[in-house]
PDB file of N, CA, C and O in Angstrom:
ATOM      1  N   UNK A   1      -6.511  24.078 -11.160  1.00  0.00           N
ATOM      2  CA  UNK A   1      -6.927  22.975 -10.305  1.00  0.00           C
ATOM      3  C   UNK A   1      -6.649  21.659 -11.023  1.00  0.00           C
ATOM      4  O   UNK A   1      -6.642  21.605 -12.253  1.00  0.00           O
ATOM      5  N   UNK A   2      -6.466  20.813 -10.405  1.00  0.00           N
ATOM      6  CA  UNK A   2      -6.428  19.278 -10.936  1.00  0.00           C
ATOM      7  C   UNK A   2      -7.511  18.930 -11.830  1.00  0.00           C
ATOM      8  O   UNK A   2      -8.549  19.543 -12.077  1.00  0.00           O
ATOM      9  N   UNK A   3      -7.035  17.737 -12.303  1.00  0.00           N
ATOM     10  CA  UNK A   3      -8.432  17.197 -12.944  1.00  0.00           C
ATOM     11  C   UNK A   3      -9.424  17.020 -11.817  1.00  0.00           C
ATOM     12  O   UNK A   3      -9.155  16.511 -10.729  1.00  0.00           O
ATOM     13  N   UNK A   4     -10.770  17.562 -12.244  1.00  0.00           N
ATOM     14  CA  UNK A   4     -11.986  16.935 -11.632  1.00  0.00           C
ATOM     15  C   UNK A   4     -13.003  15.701 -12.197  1.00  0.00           C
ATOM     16  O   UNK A   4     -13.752  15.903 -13.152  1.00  0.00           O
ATOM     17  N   UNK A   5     -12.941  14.411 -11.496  1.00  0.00           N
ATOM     18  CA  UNK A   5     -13.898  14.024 -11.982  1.00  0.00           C
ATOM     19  C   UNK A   5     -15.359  14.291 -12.891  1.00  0.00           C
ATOM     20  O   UNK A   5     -16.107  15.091 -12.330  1.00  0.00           O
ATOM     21  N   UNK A   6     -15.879  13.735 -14.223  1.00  0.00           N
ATOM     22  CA  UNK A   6     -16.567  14.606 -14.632  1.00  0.00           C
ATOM     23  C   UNK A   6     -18.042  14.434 -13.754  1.00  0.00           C
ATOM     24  O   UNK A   6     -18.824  15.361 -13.964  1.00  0.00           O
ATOM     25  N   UNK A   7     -18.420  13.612 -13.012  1.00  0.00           N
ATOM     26  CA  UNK A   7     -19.701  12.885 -12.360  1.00  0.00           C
ATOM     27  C   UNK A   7     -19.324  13.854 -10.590  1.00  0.00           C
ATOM     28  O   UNK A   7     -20.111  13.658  -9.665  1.00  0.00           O
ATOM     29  N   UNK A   8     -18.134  14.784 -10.385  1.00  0.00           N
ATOM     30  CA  UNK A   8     -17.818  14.968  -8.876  1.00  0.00           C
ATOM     31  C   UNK A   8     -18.084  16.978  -9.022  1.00  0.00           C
ATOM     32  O   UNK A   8     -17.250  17.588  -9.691  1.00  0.00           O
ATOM     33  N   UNK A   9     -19.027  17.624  -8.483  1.00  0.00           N
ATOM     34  CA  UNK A   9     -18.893  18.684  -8.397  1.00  0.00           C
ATOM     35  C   UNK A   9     -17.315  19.786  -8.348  1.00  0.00           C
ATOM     36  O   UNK A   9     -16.249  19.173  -8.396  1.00  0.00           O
ATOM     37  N   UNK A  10     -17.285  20.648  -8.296  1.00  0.00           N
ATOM     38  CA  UNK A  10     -16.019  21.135  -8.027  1.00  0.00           C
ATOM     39  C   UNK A  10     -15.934  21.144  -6.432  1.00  0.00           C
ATOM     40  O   UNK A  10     -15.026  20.551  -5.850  1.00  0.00           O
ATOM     41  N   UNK A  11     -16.778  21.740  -5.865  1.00  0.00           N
ATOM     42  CA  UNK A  11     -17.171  21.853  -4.339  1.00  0.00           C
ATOM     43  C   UNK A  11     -16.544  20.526  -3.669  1.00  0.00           C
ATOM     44  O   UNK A  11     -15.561  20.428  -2.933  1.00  0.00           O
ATOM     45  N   UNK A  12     -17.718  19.206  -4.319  1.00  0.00           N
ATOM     46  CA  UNK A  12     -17.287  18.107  -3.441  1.00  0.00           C
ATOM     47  C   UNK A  12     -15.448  17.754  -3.773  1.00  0.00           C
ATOM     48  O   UNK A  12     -14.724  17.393  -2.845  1.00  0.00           O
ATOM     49  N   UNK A  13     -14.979  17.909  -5.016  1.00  0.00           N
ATOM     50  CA  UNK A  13     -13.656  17.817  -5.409  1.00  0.00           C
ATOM     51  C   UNK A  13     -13.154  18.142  -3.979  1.00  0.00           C
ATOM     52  O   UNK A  13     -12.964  17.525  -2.931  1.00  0.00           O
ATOM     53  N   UNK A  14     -13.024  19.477  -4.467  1.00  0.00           N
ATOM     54  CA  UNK A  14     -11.778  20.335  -2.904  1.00  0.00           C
ATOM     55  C   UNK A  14     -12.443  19.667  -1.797  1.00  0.00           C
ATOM     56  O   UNK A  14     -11.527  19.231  -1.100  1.00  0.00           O
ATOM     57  N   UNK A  15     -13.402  19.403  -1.344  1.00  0.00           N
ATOM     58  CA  UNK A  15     -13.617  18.395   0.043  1.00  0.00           C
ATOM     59  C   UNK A  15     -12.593  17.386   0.084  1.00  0.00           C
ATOM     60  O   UNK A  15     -11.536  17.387   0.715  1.00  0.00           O
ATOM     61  N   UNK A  16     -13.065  16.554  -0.667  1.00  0.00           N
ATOM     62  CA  UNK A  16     -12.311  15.390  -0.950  1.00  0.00           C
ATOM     63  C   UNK A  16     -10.822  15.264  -0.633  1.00  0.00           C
ATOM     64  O   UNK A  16     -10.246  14.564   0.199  1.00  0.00           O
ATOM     65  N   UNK A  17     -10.252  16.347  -1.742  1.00  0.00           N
ATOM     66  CA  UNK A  17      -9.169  16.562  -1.253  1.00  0.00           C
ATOM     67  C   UNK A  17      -8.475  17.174   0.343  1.00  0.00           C
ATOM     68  O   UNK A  17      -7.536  16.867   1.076  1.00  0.00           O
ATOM     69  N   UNK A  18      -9.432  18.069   0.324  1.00  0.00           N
ATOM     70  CA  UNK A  18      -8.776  18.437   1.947  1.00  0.00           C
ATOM     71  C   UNK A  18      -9.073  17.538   3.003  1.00  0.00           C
ATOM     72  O   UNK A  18      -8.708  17.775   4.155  1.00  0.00           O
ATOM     73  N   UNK A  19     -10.004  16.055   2.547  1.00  0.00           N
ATOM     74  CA  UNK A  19      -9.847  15.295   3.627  1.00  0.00           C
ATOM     75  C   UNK A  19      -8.922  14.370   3.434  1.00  0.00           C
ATOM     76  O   UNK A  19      -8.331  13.718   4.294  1.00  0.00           O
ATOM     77  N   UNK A  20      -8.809  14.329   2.259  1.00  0.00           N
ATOM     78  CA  UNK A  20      -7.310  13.005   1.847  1.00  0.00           C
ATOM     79  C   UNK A  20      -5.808  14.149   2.447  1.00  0.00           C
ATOM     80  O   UNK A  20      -4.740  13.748   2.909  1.00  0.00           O
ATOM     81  N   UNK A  21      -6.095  15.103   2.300  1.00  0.00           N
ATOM     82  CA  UNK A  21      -4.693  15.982   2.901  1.00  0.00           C
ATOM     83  C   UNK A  21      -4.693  15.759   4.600  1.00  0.00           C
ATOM     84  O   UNK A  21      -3.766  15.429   5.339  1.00  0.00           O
ATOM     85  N   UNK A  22      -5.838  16.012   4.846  1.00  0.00           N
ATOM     86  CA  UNK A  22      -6.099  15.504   6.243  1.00  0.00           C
ATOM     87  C   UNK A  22      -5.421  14.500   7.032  1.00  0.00           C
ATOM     88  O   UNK A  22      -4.740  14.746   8.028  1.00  0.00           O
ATOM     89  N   UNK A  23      -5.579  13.666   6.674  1.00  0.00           N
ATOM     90  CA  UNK A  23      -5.104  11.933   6.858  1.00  0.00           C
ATOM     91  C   UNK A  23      -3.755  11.670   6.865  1.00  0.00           C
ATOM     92  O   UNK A  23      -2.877  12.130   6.135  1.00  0.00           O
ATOM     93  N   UNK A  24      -3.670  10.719   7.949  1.00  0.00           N
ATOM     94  CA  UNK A  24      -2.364  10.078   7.967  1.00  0.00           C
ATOM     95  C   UNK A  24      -1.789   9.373   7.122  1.00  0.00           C
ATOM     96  O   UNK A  24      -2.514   8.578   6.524  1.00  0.00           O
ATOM     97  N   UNK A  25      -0.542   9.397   6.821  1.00  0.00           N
ATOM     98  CA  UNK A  25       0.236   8.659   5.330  1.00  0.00           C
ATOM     99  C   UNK A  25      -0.101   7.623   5.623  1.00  0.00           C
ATOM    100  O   UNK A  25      -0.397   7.038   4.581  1.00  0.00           O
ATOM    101  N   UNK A  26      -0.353   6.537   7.081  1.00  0.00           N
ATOM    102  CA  UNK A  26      -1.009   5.548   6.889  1.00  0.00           C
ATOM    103  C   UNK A  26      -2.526   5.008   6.789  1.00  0.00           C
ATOM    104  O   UNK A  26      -2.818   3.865   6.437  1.00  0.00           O
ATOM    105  N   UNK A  27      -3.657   6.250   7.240  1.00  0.00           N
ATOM    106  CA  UNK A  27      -4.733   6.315   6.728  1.00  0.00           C
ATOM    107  C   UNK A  27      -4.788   6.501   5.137  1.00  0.00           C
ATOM    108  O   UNK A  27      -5.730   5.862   4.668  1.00  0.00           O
ATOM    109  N   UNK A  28      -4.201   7.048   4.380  1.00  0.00           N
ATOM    110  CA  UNK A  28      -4.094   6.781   3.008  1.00  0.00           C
ATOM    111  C   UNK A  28      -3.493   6.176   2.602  1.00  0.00           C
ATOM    112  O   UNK A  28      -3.708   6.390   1.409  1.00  0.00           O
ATOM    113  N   UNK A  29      -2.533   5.211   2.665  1.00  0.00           N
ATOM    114  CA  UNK A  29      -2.370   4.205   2.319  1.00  0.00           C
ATOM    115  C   UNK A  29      -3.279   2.763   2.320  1.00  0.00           C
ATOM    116  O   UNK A  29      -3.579   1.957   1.439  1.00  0.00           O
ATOM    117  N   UNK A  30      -3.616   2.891   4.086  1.00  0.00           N
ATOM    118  CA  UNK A  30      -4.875   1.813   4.415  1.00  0.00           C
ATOM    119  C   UNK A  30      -6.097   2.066   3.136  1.00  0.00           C
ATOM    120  O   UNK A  30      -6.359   1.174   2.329  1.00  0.00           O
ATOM    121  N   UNK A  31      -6.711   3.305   3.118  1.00  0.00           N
ATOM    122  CA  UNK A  31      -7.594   4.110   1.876  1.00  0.00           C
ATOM    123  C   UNK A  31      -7.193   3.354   0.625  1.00  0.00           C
ATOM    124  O   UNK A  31      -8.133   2.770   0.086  1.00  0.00           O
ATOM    125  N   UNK A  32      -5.913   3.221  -0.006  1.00  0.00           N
ATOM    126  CA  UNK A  32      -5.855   3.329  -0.891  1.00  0.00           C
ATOM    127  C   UNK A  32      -5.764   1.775  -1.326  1.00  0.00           C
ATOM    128  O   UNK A  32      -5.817   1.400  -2.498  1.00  0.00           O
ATOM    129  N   UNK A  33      -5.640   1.056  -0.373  1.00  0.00           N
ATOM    130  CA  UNK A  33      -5.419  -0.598  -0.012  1.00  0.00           C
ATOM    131  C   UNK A  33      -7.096  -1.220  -0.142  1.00  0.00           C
ATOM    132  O   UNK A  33      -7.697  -2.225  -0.520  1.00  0.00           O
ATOM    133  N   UNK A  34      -7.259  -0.359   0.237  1.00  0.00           N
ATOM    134  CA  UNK A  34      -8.942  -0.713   0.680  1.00  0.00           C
ATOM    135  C   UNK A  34      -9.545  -0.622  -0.887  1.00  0.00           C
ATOM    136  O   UNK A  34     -10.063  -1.617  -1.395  1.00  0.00           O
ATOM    137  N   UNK A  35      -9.458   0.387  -1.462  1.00  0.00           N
ATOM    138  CA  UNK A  35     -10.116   0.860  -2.921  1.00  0.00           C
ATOM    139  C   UNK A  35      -9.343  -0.348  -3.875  1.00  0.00           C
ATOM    140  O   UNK A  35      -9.943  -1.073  -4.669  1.00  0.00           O
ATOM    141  N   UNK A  36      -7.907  -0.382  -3.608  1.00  0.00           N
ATOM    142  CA  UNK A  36      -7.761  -1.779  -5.018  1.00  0.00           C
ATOM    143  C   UNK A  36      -8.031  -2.755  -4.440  1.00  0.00           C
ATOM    144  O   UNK A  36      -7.565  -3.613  -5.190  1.00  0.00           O
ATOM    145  N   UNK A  37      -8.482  -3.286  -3.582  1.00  0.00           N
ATOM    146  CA  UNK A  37      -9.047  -4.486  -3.151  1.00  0.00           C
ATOM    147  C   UNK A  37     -10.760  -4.444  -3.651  1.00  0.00           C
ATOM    148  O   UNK A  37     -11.322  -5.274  -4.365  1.00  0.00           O
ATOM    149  N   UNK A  38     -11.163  -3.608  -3.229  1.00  0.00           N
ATOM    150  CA  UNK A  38     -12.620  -3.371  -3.707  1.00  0.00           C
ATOM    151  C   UNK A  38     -12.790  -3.279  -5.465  1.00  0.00           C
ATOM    152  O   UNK A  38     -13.872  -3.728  -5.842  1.00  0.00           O
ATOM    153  N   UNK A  39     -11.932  -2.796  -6.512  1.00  0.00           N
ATOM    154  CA  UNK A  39     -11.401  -2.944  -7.300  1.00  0.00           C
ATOM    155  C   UNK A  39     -11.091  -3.860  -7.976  1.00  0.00           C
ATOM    156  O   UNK A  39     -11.109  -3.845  -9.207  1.00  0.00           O
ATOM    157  N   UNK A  40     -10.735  -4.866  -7.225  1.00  0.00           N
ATOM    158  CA  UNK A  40     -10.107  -6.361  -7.745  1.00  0.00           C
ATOM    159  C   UNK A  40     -11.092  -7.362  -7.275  1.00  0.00           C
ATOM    160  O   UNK A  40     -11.098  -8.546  -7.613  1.00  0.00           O
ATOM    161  N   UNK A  41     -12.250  -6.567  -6.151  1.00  0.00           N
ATOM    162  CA  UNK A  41     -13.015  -8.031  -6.142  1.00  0.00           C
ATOM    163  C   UNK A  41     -14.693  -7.556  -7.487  1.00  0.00           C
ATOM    164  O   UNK A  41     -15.524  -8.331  -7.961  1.00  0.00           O
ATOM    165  N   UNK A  42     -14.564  -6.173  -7.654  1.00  0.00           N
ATOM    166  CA  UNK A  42     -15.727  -5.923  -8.587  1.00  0.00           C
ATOM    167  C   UNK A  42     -14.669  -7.007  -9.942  1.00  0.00           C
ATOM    168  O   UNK A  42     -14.989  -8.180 -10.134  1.00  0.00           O
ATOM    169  N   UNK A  43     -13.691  -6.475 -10.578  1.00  0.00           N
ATOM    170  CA  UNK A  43     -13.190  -6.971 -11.727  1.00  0.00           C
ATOM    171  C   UNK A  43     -13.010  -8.169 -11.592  1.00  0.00           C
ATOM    172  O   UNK A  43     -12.360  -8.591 -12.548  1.00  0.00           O
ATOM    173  N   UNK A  44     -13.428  -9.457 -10.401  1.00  0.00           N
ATOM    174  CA  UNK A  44     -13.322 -10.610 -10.081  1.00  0.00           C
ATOM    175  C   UNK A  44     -14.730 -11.302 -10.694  1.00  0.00           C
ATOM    176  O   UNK A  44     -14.925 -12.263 -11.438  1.00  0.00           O
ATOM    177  N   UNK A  45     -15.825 -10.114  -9.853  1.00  0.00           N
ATOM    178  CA  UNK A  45     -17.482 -10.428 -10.321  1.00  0.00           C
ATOM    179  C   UNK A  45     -17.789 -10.242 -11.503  1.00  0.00           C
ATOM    180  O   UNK A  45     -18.717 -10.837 -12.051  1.00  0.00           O
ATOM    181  N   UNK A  46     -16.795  -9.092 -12.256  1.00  0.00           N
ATOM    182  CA  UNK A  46     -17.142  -8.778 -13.556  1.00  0.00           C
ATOM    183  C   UNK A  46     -17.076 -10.040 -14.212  1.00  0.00           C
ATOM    184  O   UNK A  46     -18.088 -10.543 -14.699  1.00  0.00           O
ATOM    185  N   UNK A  47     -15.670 -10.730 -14.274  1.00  0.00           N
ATOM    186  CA  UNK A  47     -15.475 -11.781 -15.108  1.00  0.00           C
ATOM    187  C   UNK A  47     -16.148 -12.997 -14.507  1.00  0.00           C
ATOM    188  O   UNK A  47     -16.585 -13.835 -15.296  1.00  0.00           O
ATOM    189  N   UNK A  48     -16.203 -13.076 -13.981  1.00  0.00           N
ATOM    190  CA  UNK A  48     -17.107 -14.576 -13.376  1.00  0.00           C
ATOM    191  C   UNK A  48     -18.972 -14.467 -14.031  1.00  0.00           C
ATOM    192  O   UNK A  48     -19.748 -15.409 -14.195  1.00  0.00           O
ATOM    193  N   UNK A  49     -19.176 -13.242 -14.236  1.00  0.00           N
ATOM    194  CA  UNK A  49     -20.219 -12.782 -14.865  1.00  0.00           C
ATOM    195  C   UNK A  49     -20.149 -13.427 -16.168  1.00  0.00           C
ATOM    196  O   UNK A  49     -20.760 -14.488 -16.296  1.00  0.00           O
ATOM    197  N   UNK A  50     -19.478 -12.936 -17.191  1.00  0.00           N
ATOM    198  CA  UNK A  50     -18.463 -12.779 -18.115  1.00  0.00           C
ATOM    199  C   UNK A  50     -18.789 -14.034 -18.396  1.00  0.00           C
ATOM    200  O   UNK A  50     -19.780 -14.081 -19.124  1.00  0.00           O
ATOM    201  N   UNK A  51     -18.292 -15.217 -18.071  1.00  0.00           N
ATOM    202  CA  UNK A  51     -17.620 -16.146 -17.747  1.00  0.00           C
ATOM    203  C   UNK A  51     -18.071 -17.618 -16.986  1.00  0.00           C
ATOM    204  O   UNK A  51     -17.153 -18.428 -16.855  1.00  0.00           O
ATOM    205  N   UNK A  52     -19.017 -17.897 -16.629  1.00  0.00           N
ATOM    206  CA  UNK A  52     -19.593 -18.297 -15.174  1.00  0.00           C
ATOM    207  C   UNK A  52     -19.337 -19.847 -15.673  1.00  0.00           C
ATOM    208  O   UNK A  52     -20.051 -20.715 -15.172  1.00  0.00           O
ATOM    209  N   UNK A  53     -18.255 -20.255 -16.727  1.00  0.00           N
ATOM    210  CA  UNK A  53     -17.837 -21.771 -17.404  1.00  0.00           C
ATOM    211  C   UNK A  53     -16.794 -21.542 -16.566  1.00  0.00           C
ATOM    212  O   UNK A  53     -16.545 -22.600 -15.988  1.00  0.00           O
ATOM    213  N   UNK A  54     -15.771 -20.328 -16.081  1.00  0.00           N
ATOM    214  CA  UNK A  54     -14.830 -20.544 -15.276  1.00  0.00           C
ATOM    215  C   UNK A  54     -14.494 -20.848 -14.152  1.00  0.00           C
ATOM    216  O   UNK A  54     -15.158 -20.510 -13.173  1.00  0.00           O
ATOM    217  N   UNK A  55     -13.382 -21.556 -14.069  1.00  0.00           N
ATOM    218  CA  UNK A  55     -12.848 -21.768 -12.753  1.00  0.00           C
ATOM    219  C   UNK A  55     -12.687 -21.008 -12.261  1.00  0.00           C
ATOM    220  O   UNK A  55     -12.743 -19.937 -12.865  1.00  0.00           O
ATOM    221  N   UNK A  56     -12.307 -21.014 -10.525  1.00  0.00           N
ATOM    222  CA  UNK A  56     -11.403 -19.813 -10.037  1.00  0.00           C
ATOM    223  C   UNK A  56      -9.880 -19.424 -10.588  1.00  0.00           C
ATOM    224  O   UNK A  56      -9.331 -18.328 -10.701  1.00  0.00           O
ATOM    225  N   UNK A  57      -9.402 -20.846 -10.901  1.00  0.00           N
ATOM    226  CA  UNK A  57      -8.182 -20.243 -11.357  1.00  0.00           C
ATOM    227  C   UNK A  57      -7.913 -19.932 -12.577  1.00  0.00           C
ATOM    228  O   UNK A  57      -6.912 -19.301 -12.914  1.00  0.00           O
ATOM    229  N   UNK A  58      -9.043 -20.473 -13.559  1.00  0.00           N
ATOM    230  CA  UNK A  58      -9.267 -19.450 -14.893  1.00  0.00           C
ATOM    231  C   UNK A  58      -9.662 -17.673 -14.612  1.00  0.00           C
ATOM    232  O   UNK A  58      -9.462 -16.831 -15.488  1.00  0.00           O
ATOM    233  N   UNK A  59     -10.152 -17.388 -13.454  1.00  0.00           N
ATOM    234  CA  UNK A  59     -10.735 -16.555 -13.332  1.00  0.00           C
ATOM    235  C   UNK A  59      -9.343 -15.891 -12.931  1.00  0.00           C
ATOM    236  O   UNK A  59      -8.744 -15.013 -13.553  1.00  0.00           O
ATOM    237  N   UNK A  60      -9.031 -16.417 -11.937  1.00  0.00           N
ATOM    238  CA  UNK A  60      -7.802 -15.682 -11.318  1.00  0.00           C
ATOM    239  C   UNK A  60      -6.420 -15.091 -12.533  1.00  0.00           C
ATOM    240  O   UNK A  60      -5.807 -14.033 -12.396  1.00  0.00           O
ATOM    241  N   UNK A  61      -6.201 -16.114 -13.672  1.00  0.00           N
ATOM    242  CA  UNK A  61      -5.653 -16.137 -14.736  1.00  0.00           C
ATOM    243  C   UNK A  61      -6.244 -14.415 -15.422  1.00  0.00           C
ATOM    244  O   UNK A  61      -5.597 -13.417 -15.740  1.00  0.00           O
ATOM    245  N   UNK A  62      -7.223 -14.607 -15.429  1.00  0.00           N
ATOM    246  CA  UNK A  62      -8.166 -13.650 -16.345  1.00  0.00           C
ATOM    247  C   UNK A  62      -7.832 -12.170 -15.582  1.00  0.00           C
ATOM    248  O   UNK A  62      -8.025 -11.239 -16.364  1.00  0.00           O
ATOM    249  N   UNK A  63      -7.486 -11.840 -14.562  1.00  0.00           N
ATOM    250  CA  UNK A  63      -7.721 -11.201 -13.296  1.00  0.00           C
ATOM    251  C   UNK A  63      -5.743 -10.082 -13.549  1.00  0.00           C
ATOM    252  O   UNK A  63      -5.247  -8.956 -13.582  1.00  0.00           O
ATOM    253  N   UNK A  64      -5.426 -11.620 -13.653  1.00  0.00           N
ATOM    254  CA  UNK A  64      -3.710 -11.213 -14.195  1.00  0.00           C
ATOM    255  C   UNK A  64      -3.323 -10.267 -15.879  1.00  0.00           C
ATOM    256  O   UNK A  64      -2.489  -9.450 -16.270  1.00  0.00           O
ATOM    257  N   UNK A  65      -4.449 -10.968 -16.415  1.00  0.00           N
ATOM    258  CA  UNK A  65      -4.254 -10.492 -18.320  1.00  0.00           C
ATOM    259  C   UNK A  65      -4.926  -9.269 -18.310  1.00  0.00           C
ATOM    260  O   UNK A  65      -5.077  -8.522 -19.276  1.00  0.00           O
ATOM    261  N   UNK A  66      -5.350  -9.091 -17.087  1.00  0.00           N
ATOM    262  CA  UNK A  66      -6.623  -7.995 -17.658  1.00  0.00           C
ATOM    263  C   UNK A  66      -6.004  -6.639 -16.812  1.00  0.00           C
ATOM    264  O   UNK A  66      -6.406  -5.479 -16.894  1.00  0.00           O
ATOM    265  N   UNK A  67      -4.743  -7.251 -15.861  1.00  0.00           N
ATOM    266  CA  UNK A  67      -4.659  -5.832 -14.572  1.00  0.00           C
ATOM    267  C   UNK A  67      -2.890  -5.705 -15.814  1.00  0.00           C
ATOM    268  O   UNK A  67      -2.397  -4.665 -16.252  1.00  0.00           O
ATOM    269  N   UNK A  68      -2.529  -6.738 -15.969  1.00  0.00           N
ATOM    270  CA  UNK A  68      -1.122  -6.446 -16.652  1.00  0.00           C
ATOM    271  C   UNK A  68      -0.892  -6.732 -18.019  1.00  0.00           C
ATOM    272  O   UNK A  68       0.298  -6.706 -18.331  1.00  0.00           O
ATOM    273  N   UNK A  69      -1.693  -6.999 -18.921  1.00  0.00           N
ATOM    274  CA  UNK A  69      -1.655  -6.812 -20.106  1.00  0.00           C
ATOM    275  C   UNK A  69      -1.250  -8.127 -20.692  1.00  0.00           C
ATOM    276  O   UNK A  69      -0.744  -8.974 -19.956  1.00  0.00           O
ATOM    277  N   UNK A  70      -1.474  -8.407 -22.226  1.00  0.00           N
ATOM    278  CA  UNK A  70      -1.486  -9.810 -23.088  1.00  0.00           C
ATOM    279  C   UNK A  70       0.077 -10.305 -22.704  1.00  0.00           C
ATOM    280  O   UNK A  70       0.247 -11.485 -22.397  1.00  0.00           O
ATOM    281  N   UNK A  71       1.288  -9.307 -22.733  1.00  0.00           N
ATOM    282  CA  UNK A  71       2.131  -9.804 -23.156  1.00  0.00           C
ATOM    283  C   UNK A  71       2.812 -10.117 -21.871  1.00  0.00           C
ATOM    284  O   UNK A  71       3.488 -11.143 -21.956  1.00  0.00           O
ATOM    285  N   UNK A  72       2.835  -9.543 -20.712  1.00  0.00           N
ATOM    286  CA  UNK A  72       3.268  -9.848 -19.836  1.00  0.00           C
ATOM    287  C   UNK A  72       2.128 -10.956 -19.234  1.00  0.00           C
ATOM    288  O   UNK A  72       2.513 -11.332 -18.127  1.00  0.00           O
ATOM    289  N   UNK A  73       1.349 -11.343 -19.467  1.00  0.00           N
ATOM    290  CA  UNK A  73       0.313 -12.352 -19.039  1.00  0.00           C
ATOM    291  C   UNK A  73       0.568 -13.734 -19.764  1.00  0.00           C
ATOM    292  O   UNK A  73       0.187 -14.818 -19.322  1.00  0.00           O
ATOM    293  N   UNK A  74       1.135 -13.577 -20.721  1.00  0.00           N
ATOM    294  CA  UNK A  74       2.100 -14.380 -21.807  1.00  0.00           C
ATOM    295  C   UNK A  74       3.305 -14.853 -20.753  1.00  0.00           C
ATOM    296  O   UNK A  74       3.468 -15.994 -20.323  1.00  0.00           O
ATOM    297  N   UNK A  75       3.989 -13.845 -20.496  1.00  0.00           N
ATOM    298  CA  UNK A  75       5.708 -14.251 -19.959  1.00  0.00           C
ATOM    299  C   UNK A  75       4.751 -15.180 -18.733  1.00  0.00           C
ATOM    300  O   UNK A  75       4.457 -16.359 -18.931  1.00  0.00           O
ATOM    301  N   UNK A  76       4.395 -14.517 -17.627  1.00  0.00           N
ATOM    302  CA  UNK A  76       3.972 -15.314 -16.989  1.00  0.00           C
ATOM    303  C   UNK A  76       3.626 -16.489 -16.781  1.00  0.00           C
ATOM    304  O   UNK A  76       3.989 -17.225 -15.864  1.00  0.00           O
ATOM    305  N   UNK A  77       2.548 -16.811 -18.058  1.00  0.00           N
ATOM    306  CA  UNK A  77       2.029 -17.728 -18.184  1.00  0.00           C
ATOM    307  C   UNK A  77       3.041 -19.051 -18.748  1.00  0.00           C
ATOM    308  O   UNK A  77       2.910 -20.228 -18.412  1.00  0.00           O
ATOM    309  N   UNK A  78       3.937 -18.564 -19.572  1.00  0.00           N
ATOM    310  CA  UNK A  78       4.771 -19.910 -19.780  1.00  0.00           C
ATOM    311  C   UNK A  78       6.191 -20.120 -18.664  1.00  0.00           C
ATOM    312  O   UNK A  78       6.948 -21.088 -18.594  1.00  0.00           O
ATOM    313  N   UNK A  79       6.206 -18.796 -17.839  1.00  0.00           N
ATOM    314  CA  UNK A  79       6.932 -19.311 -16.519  1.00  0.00           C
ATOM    315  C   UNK A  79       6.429 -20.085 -15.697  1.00  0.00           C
ATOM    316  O   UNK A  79       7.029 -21.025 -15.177  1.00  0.00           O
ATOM    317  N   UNK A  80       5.360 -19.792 -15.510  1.00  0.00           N
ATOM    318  CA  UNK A  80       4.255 -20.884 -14.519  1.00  0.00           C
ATOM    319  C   UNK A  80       3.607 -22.160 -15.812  1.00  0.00           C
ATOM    320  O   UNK A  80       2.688 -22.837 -15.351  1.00  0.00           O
ATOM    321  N   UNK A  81       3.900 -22.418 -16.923  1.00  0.00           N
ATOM    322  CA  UNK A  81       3.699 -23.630 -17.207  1.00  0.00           C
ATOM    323  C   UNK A  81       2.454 -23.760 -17.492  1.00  0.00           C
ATOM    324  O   UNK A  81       2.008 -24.865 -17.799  1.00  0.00           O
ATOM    325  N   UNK A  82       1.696 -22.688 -17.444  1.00  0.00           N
ATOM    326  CA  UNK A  82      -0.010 -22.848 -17.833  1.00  0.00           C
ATOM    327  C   UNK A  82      -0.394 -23.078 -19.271  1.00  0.00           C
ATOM    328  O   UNK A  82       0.117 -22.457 -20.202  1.00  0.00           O
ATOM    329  N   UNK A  83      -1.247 -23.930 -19.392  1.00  0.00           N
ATOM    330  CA  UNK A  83      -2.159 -24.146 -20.775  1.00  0.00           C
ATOM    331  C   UNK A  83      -3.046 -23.603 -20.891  1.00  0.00           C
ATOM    332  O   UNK A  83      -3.757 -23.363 -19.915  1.00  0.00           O
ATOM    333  N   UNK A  84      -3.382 -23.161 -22.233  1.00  0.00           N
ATOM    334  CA  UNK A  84      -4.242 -22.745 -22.721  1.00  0.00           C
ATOM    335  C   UNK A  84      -5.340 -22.955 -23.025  1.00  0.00           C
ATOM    336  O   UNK A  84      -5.989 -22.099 -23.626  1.00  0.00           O
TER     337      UNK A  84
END
C-alpha cells in the first residue's frame, strides 16, 4: 500500500482514496486548487504572525522565499529590483 499518513487510520486511507479515484479529473484538480490555496493563505497567517512589523508586500516577499527557496528568491528578487 502507499504511504499512509501517520495521524490517518488505514481504513480511513483506502476511503480517501477511493473517493479521490471517484472524482472527476476536474473535481480533483478543483480539490487540489482548493488545498494550495488554503495552504498559502495558512502560510500567509503564519508569517504575518511571525512578523506583524510586515507589510503585505514584505509578507508576500516572505511567501515567495519560503514556497521556492533562498536562492531562487535571490534571482527573483534582483530581477524585480527589490531591497533588502
Amino acid at each position: 500500500m502507499d504511504y499512509i499518513p501517520a495521524d490517518t487510520t488505514q481504513d480511513a486511507y483506502r476511503k480517501q482514496i477511493e473517493i479521490l479515484r471517484d472524482m472527476s479529473p476536474e473535481d480533483r484538480a478543483m480539490l487540489a486548487s482548493e488545498l494550495t490555496d488554503r495552504a498559502r493563505q495558512e502560510l500567509i497567517a503564519d508569517i504575518m504572525k511571525q512578523h506583524p512589523e510586515f507589510t503585505r508586500q514584505q509578507v508576500m516577499r516572505e511567501v515567495i522565499r519560503r514556497c521556492y527557496g533562498e536562492e531562487l528568491y535571490r534571482e527573483i528578487a534582483a530581477a524585480k529590483g527589490w531591497k533588502e
